[in-house]
Backbone as ProteinMPNN parsed JSONL, in Angstrom:
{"seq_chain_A": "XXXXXXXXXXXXXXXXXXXXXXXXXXXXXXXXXXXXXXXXXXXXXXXXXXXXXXXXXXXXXXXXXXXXXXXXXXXXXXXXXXXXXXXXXXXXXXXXXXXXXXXXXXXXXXXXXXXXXXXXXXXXXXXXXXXXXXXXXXXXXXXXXXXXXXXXXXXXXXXXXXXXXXXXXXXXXXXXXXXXXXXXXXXXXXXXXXXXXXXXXXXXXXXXXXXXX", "coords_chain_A": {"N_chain_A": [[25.123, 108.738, 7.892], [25.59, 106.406, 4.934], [24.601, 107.768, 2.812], [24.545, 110.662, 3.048], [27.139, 111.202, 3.14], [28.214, 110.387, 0.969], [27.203, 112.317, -0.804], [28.137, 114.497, 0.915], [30.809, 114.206, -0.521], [30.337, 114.383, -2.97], [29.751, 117.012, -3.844], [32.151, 118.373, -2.357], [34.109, 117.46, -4.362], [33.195, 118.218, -6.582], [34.665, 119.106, -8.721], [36.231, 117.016, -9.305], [35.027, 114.74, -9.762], [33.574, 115.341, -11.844], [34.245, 117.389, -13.314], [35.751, 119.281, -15.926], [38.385, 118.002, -15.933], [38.853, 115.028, -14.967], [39.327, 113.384, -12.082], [41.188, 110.142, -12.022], [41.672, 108.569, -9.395], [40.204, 109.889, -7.29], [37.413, 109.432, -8.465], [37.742, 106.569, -8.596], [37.602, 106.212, -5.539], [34.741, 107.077, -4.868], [33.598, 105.254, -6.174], [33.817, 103.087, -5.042], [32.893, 103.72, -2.277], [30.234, 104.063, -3.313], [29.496, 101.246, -4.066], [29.02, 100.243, -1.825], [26.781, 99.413, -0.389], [25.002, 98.693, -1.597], [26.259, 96.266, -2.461], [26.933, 94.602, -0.453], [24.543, 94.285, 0.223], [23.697, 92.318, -1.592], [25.254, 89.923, -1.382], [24.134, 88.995, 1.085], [21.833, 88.234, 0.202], [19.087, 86.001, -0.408], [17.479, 83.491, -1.821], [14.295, 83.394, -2.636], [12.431, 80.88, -2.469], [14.181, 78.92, -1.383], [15.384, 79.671, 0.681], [17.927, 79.825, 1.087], [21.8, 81.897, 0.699], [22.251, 83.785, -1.834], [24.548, 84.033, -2.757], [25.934, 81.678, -2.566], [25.018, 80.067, -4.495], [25.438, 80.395, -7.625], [27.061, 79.205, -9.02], [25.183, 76.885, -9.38], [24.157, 75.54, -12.084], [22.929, 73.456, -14.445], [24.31, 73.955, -16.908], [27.314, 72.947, -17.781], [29.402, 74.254, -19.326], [29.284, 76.942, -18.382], [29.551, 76.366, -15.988], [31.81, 76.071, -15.829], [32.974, 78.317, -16.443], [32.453, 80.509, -15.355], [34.036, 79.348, -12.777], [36.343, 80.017, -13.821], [35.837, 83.095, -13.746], [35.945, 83.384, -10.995], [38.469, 82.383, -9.744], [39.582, 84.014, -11.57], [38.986, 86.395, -10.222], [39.841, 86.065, -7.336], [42.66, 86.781, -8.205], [42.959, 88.669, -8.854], [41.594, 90.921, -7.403], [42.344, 93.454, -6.174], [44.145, 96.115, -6.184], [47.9, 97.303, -5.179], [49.301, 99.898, -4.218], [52.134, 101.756, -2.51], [52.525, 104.267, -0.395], [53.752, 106.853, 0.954], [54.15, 108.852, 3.765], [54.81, 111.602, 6.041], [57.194, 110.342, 6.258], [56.897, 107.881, 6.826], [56.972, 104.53, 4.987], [53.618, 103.253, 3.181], [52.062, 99.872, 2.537], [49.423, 100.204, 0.289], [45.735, 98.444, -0.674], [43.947, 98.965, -3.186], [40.204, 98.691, -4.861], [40.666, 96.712, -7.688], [39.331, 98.386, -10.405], [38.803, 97.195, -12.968], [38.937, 94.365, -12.657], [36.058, 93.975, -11.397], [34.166, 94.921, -13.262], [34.609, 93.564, -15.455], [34.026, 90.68, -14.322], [32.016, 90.662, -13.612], [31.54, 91.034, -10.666], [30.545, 92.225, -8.628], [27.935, 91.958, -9.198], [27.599, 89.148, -8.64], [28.617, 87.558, -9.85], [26.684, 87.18, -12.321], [25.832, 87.727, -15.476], [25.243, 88.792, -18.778], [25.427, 87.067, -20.601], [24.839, 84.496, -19.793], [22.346, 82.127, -20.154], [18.893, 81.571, -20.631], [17.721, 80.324, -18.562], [19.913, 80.043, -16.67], [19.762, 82.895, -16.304], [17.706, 84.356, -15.811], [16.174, 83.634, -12.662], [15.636, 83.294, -9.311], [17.349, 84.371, -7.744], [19.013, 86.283, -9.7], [16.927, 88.197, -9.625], [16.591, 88.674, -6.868], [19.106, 90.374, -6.422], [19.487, 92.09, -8.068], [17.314, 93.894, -7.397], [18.321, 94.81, -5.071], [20.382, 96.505, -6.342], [18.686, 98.369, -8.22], [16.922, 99.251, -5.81], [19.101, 101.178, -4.588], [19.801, 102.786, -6.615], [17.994, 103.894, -7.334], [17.3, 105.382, -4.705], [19.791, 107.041, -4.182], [21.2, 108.29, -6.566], [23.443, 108.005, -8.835], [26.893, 110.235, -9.019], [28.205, 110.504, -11.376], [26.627, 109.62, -13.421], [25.225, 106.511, -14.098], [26.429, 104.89, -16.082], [29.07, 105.384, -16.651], [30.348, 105.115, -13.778], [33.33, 103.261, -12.955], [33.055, 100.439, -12.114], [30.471, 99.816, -12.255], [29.35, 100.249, -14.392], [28.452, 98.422, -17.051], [26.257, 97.685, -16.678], [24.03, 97.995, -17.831], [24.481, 96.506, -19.874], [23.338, 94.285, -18.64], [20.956, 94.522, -18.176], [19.894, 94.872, -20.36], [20.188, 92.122, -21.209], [18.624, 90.832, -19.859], [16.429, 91.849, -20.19], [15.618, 91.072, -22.848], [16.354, 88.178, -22.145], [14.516, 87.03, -20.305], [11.186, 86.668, -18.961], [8.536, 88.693, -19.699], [6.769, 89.857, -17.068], [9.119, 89.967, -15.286], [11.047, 91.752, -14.787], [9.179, 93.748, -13.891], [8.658, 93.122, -11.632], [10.813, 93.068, -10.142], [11.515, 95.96, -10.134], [8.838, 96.562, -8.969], [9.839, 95.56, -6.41], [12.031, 96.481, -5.838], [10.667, 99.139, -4.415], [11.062, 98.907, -1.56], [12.683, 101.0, 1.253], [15.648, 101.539, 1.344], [17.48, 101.71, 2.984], [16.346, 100.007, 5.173], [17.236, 97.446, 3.51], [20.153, 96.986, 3.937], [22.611, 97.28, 5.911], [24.808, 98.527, 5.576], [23.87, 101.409, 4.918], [24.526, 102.922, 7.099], [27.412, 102.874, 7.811], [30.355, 104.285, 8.776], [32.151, 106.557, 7.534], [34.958, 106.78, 7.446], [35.541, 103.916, 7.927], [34.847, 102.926, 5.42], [36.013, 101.509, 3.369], [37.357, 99.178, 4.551], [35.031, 97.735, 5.263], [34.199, 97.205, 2.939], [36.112, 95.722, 1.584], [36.326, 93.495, 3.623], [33.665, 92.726, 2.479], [33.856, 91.822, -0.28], [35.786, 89.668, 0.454], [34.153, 87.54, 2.369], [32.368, 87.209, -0.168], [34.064, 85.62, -2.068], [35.191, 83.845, -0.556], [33.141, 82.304, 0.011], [32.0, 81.809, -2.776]], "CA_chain_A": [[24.638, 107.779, 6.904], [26.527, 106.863, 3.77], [23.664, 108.557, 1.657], [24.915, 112.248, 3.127], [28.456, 110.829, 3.108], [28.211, 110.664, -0.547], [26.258, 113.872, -1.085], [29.406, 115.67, 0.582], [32.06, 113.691, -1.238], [29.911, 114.491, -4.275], [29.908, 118.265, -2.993], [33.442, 118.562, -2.227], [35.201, 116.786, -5.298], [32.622, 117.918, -7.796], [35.372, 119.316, -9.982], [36.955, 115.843, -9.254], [34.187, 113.808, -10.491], [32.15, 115.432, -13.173], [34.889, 118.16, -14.041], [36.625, 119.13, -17.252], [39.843, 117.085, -15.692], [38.56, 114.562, -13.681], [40.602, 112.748, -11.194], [40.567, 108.766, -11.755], [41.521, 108.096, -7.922], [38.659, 110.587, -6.856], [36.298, 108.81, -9.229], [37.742, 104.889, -7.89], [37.044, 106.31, -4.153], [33.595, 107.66, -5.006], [32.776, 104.559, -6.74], [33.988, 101.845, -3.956], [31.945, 104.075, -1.14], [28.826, 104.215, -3.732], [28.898, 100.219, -4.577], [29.556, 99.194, -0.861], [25.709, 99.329, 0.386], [24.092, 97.469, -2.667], [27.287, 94.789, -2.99], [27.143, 94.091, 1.003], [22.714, 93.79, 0.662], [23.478, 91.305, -2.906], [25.605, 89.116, -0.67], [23.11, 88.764, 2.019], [20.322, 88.264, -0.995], [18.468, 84.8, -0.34], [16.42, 82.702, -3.018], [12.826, 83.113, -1.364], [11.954, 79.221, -2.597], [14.084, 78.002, -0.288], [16.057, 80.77, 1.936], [19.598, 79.597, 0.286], [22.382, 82.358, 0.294], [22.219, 83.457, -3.834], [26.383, 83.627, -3.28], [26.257, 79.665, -2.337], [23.832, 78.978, -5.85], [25.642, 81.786, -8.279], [27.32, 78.44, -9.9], [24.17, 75.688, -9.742], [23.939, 75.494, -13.261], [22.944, 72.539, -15.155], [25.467, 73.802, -17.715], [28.848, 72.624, -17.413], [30.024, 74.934, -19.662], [28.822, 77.804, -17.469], [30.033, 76.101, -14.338], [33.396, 76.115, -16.162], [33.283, 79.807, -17.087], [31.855, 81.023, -13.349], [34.854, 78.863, -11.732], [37.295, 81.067, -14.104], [35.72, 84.072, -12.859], [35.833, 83.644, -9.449], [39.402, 82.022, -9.807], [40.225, 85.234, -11.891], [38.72, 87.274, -9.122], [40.666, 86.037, -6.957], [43.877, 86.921, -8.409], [42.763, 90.26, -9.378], [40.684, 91.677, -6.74], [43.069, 94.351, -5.26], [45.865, 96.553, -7.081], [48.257, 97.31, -4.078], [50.604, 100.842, -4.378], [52.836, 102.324, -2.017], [52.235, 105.547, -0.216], [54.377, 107.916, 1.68], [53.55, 110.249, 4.039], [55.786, 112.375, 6.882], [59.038, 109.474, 5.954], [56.801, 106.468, 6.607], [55.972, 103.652, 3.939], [52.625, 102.152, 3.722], [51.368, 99.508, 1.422], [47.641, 100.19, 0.473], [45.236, 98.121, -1.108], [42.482, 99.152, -3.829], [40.36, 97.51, -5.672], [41.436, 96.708, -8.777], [38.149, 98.204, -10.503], [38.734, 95.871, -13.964], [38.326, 93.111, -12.672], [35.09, 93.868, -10.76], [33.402, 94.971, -14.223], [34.988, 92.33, -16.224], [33.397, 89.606, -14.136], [30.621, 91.003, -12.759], [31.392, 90.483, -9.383], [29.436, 92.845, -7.936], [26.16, 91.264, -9.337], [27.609, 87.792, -7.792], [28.393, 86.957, -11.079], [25.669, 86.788, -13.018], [26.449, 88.382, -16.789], [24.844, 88.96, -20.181], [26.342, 85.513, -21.603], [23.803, 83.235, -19.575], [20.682, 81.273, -21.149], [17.776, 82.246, -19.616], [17.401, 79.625, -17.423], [20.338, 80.7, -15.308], [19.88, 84.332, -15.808], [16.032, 84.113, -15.126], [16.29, 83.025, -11.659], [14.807, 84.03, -8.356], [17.942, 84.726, -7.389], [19.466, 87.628, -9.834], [16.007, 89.323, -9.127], [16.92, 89.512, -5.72], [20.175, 90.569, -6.535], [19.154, 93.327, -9.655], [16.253, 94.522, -6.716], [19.24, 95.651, -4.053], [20.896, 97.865, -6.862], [17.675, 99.604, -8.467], [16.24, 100.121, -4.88], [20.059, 101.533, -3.929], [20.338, 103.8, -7.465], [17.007, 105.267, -7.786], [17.201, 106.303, -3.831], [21.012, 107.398, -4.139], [21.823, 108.865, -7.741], [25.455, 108.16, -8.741], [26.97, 111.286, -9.062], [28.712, 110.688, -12.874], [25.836, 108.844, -14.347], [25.757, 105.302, -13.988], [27.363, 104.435, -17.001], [30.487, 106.325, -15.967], [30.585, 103.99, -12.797], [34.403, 101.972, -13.001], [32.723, 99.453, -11.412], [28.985, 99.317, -12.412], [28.933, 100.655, -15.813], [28.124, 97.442, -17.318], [24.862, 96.993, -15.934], [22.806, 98.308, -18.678], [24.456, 95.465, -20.926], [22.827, 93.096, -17.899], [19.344, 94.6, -18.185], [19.407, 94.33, -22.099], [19.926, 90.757, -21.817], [17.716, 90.387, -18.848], [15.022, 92.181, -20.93], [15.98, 89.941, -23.841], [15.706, 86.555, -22.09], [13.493, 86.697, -19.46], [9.664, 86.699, -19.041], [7.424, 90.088, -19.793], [6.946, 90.407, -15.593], [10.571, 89.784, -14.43], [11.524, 93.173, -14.737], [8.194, 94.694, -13.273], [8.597, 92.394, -10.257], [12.127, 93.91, -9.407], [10.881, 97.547, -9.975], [8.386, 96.247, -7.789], [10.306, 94.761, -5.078], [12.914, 97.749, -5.238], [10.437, 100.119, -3.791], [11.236, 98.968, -0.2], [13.578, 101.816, 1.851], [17.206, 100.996, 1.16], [18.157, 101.583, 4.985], [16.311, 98.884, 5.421], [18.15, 96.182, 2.841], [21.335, 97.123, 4.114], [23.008, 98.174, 7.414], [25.679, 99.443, 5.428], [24.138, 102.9, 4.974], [25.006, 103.669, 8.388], [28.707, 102.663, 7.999], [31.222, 105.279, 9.002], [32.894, 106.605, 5.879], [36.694, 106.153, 7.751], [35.626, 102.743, 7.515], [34.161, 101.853, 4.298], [36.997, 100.694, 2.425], [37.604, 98.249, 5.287], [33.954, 97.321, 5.435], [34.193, 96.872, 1.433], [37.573, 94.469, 1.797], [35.621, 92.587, 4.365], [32.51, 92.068, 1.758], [34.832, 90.629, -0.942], [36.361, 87.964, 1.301], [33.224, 86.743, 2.266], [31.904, 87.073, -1.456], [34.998, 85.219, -2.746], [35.347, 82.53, 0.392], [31.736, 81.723, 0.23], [31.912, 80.903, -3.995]], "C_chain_A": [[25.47, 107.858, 5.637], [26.237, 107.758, 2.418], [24.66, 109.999, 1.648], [26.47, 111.96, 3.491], [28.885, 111.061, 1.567], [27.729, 111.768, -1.245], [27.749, 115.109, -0.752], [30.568, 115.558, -0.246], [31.98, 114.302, -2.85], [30.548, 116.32, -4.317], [31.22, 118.948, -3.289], [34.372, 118.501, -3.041], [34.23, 116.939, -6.143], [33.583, 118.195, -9.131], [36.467, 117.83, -10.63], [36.686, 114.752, -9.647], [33.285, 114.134, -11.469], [32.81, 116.951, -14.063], [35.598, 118.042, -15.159], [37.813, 118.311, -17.201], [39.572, 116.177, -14.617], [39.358, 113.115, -13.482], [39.991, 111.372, -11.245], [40.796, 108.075, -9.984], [40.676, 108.441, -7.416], [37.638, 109.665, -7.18], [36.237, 107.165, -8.751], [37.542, 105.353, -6.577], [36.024, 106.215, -3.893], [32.969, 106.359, -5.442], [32.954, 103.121, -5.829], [33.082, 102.291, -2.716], [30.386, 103.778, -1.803], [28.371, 102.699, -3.64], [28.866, 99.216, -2.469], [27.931, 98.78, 0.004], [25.038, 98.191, -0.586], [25.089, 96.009, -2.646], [26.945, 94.216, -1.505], [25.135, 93.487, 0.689], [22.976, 92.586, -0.191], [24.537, 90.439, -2.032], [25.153, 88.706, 0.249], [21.82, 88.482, 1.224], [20.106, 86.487, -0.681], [17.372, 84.201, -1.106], [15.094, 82.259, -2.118], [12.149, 81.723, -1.478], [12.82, 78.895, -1.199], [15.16, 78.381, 1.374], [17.775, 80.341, 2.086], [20.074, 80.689, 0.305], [22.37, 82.407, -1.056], [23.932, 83.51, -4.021], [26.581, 82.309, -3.142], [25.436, 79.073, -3.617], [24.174, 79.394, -6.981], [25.979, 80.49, -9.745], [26.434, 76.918, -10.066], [23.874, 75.475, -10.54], [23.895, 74.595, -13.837], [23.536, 72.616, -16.418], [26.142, 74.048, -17.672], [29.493, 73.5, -17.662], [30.204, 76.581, -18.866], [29.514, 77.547, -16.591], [31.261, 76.34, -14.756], [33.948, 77.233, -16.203], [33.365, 80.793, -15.838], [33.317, 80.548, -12.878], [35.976, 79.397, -12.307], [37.362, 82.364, -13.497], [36.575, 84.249, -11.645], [37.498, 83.617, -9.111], [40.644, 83.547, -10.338], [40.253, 86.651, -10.585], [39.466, 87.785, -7.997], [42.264, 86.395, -6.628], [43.817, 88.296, -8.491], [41.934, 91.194, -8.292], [41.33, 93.147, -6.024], [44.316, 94.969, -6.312], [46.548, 96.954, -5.813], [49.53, 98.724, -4.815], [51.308, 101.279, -2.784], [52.76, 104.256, -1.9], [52.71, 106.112, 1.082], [54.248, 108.467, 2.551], [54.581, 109.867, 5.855], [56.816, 110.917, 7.027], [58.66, 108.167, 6.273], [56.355, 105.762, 5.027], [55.259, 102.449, 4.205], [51.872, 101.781, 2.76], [49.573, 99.934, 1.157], [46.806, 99.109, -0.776], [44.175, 98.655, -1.455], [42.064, 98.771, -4.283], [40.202, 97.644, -7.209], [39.698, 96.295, -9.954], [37.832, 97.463, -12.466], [38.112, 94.817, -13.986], [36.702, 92.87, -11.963], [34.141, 94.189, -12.105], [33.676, 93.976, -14.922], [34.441, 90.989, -15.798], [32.237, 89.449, -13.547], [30.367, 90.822, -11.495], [30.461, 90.918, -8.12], [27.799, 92.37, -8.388], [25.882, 89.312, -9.156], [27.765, 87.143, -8.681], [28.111, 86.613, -12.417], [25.78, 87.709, -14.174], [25.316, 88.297, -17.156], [24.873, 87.846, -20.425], [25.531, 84.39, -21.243], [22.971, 83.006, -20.197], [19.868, 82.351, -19.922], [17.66, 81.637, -18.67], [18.696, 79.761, -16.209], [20.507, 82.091, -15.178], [18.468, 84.754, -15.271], [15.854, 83.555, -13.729], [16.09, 84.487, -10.781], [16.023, 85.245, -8.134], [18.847, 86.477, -7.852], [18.436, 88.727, -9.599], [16.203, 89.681, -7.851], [18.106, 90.397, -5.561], [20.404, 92.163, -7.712], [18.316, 93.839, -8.408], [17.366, 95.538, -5.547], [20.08, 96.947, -4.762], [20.175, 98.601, -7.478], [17.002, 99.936, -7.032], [17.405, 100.978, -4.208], [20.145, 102.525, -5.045], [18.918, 104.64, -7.479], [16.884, 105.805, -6.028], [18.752, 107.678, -3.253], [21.997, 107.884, -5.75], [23.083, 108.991, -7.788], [25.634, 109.469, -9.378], [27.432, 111.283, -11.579], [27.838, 110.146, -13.683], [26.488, 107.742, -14.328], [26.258, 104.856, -15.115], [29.035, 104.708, -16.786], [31.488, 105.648, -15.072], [32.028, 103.169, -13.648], [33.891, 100.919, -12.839], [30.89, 98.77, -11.879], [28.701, 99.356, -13.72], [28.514, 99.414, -16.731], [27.197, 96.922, -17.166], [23.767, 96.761, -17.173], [23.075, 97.22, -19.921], [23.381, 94.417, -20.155], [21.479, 93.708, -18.005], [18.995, 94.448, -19.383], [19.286, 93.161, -21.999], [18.9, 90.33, -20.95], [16.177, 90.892, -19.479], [14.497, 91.561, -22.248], [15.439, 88.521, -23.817], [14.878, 86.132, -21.119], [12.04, 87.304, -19.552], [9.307, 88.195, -18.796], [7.43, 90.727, -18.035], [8.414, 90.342, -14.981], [10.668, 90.811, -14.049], [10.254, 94.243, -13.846], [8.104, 94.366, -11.665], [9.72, 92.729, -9.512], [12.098, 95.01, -9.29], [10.13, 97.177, -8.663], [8.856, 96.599, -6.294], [11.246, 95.716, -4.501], [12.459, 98.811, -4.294], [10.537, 99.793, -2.479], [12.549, 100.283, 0.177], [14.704, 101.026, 1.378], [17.865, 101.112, 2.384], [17.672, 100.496, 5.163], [16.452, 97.454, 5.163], [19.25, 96.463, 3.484], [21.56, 97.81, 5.022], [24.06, 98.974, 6.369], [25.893, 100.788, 4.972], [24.464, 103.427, 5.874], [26.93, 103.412, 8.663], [29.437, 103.959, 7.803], [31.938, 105.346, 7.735], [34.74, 106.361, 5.824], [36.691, 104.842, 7.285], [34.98, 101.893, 6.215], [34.966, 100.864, 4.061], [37.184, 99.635, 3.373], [36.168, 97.245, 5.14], [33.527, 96.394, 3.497], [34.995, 95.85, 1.157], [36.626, 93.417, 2.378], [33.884, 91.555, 3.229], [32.93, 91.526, 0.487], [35.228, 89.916, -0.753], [35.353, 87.316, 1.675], [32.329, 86.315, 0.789], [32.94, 85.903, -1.876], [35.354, 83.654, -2.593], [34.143, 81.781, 0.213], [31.556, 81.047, -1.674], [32.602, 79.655, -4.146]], "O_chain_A": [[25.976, 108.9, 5.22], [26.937, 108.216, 1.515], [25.324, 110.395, 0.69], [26.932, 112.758, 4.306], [29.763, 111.821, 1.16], [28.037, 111.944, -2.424], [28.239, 115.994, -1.453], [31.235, 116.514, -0.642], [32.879, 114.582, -3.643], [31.635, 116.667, -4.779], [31.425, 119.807, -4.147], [35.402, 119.156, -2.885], [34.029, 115.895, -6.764], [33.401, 117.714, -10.249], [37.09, 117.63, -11.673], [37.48, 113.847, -9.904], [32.385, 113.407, -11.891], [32.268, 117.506, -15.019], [36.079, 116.962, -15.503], [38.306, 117.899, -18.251], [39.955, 116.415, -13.472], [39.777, 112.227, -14.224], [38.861, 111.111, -10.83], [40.071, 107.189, -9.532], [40.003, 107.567, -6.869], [36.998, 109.113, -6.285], [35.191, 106.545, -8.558], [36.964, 104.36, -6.135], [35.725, 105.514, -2.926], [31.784, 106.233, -5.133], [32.189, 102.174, -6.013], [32.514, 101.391, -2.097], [29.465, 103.364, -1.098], [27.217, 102.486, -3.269], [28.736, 98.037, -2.138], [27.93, 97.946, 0.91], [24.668, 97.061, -0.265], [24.627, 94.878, -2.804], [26.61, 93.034, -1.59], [24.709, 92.375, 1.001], [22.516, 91.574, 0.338], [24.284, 89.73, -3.005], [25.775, 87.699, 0.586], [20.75, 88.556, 1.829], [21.111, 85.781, -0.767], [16.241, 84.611, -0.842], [14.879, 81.337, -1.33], [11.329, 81.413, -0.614], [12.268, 78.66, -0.124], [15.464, 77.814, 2.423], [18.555, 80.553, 3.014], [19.154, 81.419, -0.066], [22.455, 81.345, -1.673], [24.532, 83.168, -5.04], [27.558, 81.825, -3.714], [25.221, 77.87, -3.766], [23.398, 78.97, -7.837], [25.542, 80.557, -10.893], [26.881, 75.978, -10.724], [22.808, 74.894, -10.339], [25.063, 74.357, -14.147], [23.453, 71.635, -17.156], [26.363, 75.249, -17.522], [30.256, 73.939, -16.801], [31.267, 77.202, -18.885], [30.261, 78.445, -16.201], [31.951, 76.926, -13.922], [35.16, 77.388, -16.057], [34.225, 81.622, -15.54], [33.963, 81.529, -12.509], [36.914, 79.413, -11.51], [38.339, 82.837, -12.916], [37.536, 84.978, -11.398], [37.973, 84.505, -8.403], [41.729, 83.949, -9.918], [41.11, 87.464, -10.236], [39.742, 88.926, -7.627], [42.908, 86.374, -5.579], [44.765, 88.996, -8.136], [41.731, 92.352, -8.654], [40.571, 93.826, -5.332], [45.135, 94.35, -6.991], [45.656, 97.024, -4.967], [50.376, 98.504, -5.682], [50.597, 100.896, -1.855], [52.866, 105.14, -2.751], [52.145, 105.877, 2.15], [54.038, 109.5, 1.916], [54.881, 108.855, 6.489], [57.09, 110.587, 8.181], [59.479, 107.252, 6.185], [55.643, 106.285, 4.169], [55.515, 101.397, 4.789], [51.155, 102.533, 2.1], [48.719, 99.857, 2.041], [47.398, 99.046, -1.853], [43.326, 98.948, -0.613], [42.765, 97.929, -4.844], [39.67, 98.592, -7.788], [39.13, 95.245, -10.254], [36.715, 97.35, -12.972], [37.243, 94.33, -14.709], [36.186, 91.752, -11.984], [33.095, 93.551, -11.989], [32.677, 93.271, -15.061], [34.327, 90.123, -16.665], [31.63, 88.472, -13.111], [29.253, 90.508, -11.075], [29.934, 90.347, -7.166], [26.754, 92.555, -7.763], [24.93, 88.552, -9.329], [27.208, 86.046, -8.684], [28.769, 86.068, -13.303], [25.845, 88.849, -13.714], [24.378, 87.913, -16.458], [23.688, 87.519, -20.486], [25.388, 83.43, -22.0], [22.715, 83.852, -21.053], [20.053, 83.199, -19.049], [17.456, 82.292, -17.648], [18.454, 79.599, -15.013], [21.17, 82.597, -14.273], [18.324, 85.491, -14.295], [15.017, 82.66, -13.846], [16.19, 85.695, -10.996], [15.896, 86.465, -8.248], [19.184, 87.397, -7.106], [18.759, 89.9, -9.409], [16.05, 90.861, -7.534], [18.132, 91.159, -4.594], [21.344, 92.933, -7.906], [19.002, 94.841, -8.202], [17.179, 96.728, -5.295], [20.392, 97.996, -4.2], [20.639, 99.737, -7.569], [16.445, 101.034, -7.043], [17.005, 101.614, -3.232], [20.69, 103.518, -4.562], [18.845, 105.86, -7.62], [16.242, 106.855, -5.995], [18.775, 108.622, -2.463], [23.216, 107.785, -5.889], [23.8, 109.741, -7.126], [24.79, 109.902, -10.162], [26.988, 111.881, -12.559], [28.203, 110.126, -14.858], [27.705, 107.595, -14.444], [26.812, 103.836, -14.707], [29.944, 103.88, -16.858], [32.705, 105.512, -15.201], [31.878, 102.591, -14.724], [34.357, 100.11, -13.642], [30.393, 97.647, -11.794], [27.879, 98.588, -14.222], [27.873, 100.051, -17.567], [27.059, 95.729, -17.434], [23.001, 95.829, -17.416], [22.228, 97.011, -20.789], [22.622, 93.752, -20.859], [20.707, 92.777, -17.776], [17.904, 93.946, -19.655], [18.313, 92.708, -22.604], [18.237, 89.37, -21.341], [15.083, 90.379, -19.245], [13.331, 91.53, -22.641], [14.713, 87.87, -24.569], [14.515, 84.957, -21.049], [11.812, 88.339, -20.177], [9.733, 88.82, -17.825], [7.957, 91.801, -17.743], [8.524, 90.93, -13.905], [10.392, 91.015, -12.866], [10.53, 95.31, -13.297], [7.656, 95.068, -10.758], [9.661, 92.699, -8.283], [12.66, 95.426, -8.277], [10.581, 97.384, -7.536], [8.509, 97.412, -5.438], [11.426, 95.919, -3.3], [13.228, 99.389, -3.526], [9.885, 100.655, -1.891], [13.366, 100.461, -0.726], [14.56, 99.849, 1.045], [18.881, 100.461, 2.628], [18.537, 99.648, 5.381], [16.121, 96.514, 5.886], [19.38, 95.301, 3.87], [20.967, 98.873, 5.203], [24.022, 100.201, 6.468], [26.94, 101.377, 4.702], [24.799, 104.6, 5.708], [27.518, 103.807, 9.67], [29.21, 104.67, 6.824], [32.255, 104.39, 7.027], [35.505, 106.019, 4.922], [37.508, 104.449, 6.452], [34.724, 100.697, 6.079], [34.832, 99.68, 4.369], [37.16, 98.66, 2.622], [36.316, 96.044, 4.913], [32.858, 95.422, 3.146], [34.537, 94.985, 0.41], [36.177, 92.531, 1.651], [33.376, 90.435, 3.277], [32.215, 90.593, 0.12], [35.293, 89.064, -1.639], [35.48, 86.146, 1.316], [31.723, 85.247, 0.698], [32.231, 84.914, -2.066], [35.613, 82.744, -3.381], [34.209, 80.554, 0.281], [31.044, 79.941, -1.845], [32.464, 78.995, -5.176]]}, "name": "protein", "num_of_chains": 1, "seq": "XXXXXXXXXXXXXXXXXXXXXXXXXXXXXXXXXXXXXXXXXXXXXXXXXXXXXXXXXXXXXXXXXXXXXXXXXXXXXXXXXXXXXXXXXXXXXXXXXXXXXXXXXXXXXXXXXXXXXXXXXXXXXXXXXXXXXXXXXXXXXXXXXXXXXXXXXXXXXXXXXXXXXXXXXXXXXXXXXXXXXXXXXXXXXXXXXXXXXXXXXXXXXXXXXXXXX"}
């Protein structure tokens, strides 16, 4: 399971992730295996009104200006989703792709989008509650090892619950606590994903995230 996948990684590389010198490739490995169960469930997340994909509705916004800002994103996303180095080993060379964890905080891609910067009326929606419910029922059963702020990739969240506590209604937030307490094995197959294959399994849930906006 990727739970006790992450428990040894944690384990193994603690001086690598929470040590006096800690390693930023360690820390971008640790943090592409941690986000790959919640990002794969928030792409499978469906608006219970009317059983819509929430990656096919991310830009339904009755303001333009929004739709304009979203279709930069995604456009930026696009361009940026991967840093690509060159790596060695016994006299072969082999390109690799990682992802390029900037741009995944910078546009929020891992939460499908959905920022700080919206009104309420498109950050209030069914949809980021289903989408905010896959990563508190994935962090309070799986504790990131550096403190989620720390997160390359997630650290940004706690700006998205200020504004979400900001502009949306008194229950929003109690209704995603709520809704989080289901098992997290059972939002997502991808705790059972082999840890050889995340990063593949993680590639694969960006191209459908990306193709599908």
């Amino acid at each position: 399971m990727l739970r006790s996948k992450l428990t040894n990684f944690k384990d193994a590389c603690g001086a690598e992730l929470t040590g006096s010198n800690p390693n930023d490739v360690v820390i971008r490995d640790y943090d592409t295996m941690y986000t790959l169960s919640p990002f794969k469930a928030a792409i499978c997340s469906k608006n219970p009104s009317n059983q819509a994909y929430c990656v096919l509705n991310t830009s339904s916004s009755g303001n333009s200006k929004r739709g304009v800002a979203l279709s930069s994103d995604v456009m930026y996303a696009r361009d940026h989703l991967a840093n690509a180095y060159v790596s060695r080993k016994r006299g072969s060379t082999q390109s690799v792709l990682v992802p390029n964890v900037d741009t995944y905080r910078n546009t929020n891609l891992l939460y499908l989008f959905v920022s700080p910067d919206m009104n309420t009326g498109e950050l209030c929606t069914d949809c980021t509650e289903e989408i905010m419910t896959k990563y508190v029922a994935w962090e309070s059963a799986v504790p990131y090892a550096l403190g989620l702020a720390n997160s390359p990739m997630l650290g940004g969240q706690s700006q998205l619950w200020a504004a979400i506590q900001d502009k949306c209604p008194a229950n929003f937030l109690t209704e995603i606590s709520n809704a989080a307490g289901s098992n997290p094995d059972s939002i997502s197959g991808a705790s059972h994903v082999n840890a050889g294959r995340t990063v593949t399994a993680f590639a694969g849930a960006l191209a459908a995230l990306v193709a599908l906006v």
